[in-house]
N, C-alpha and C positions, 0 to 999 in steps of 0.2 A: 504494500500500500504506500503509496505515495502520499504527502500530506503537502499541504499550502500554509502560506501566513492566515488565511480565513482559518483553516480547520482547527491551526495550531491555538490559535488566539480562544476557538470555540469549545474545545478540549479541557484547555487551561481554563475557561469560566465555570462548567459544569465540572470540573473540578473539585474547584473551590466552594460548589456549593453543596457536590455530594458528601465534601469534609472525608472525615478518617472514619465511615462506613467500613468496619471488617468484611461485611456481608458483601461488599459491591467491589465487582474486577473488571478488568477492561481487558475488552478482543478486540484484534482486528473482523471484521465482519461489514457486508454490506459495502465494500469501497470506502471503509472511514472505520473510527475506531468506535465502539461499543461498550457503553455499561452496563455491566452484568451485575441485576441483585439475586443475589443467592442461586447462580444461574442461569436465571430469566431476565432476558432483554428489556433495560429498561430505557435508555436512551443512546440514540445515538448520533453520532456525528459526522458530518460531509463535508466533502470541500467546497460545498457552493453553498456554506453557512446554513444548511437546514440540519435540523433532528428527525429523527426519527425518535416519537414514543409509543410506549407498549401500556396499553391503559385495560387491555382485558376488553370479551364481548358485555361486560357487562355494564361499562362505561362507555361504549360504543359510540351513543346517539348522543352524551354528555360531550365527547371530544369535539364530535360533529358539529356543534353548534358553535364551539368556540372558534375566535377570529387565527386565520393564516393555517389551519387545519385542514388536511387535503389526506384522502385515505388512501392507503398506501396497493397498492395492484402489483400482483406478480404472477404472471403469467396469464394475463390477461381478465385473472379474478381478483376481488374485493379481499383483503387480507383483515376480514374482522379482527378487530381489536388493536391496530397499529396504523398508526398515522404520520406523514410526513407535516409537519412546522415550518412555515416559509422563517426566512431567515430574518424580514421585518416587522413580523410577530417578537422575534425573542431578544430584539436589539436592548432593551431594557434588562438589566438583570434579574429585576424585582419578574417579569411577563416570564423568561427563564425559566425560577426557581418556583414559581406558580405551574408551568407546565413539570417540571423533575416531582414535585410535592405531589401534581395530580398521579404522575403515572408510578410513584412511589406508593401512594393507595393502594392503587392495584395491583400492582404485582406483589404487596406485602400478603395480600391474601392468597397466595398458592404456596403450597409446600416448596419448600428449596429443593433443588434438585442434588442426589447424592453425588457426593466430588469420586469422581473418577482415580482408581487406584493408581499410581504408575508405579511400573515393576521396574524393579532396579535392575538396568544390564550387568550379567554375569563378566568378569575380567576377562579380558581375552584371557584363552591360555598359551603360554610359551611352547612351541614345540620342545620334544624332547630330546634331552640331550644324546647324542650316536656313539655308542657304542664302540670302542673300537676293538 
């Protein structure tokens, strides 16, 4: 992933406002980087200054109403529950952290997803030593 002065600057706000969340990591995902609460996609960020957030089907029609909210389509269908944020909806950081705080709602309500084991590579082994 390639990032821009937009993305970098846009990263570094939601940042600052997601704080020192344990619960919350960041992926690359999407062509921008992504925060992950306990797993699950909560916001994320582009290089053409949008987010993407994950508000659940259950705030679906609550996201819809709000301003610079556009629903998210992939593969030619409606991706209930995730919306792209134009980037002059969120210029404000107060409009920002109201959008982090809504989709933080929602995604507080699903089980965290179990973190994934990784198995420790075994050392190579040395050939053995020949005999003479």
């Amino acid at each position: 992933m390639k990032s821009n002065e937009t993305m970098d600057y846009l990263v570094e706000r939601v940042r600052s406002l997601v704080g020192d969340d344990p619960r919350i990591t960041e992926k690359t995902m999407f062509g921008g980087l992504t925060f992950l609460l306990d797993g699950h996609i909560l916001i994320g960020c582009k290089k053409d200054g949008r987010i993407l957030v994950s508000v659940g089907k259950e705030y679906h029609a609550d996201a819809a109403s709000r301003p610079g909210a556009v629903e998210m389509i992939h593969n030619g269908r409606v991706m209930s529950g995730f919306f792209w944020v134009d980037a002059d909806a969120i210029e404000d950081d107060n409009d920002l952290d109201a959008w982090i705080a809504f989709a933080r709602r929602a995604v507080s309500l699903r089980p965290a997803k179990p973190v994934k084991k990784t198995t420790a590579k075994k050392p190579a082994r040395k050939p053995a030593a020949k005999s003479r």
